[in-house]
C-alpha positions as CSV (number, residue, x, y, z in Angstrom):
1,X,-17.3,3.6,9.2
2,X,-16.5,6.3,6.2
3,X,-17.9,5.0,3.1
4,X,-15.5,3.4,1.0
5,X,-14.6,3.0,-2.5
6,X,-14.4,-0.1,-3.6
7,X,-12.2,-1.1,-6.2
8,X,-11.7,-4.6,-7.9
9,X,-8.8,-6.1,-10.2
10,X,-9.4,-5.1,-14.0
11,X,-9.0,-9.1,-14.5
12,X,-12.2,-9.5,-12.1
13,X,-14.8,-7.9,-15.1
14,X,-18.0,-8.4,-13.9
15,X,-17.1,-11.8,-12.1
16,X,-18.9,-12.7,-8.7
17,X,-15.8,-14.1,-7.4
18,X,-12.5,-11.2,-6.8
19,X,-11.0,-9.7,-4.0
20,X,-11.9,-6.2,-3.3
21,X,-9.6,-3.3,-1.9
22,X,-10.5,0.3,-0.3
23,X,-7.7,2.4,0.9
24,X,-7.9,5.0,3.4
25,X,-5.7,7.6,4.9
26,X,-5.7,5.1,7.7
27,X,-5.6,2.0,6.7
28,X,-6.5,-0.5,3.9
29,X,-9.9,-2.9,3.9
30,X,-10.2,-5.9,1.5
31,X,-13.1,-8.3,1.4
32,X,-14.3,-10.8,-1.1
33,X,-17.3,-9.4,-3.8
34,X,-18.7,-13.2,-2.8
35,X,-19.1,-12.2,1.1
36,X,-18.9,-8.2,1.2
37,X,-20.0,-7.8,5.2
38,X,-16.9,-9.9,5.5
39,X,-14.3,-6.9,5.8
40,X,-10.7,-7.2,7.1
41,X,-9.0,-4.2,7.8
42,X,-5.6,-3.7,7.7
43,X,-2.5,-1.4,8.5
44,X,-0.5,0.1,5.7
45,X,2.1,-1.7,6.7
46,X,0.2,-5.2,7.0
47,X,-1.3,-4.1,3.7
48,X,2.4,-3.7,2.0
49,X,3.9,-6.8,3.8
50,X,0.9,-9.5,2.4
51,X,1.3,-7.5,-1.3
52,X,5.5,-8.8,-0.6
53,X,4.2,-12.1,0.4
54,X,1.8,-12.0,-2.5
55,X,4.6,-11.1,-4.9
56,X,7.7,-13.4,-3.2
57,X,5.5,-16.5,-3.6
58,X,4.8,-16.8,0.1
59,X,1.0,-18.4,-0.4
60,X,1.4,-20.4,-3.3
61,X,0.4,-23.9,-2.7
């Protein structure tokens, strides 16, 4: 795998706990900065559908 850049919400600071994103020509990888080996990758299109969930309320509890 390329090495990727990491990037983490603004909000994060320097908190042990935030979701990490790295986008690629390909495709999109997030992981948590608590387990970083723990990398899911995902299509663009996966990627823009869990943002519209994200957005539309779809996960809150």
């Amino acid at each position: 795998m390329e090495e990727l850049n990491w990037r983490r919400p603004d909000a994060c600071g320097d908190g042990n706990n935030c979701p990490e994103v790295a986008i690629t020509a390909d495709a999109v990888y997030i992981r948590s900065s608590l387990q970083p080996a723990a990398v899911a990758e995902l299509t663009t299109t996966e990627w823009r559908d869990l943002l519209a969930g994200i957005r539309n309320g779809e996960f809150d509890a």
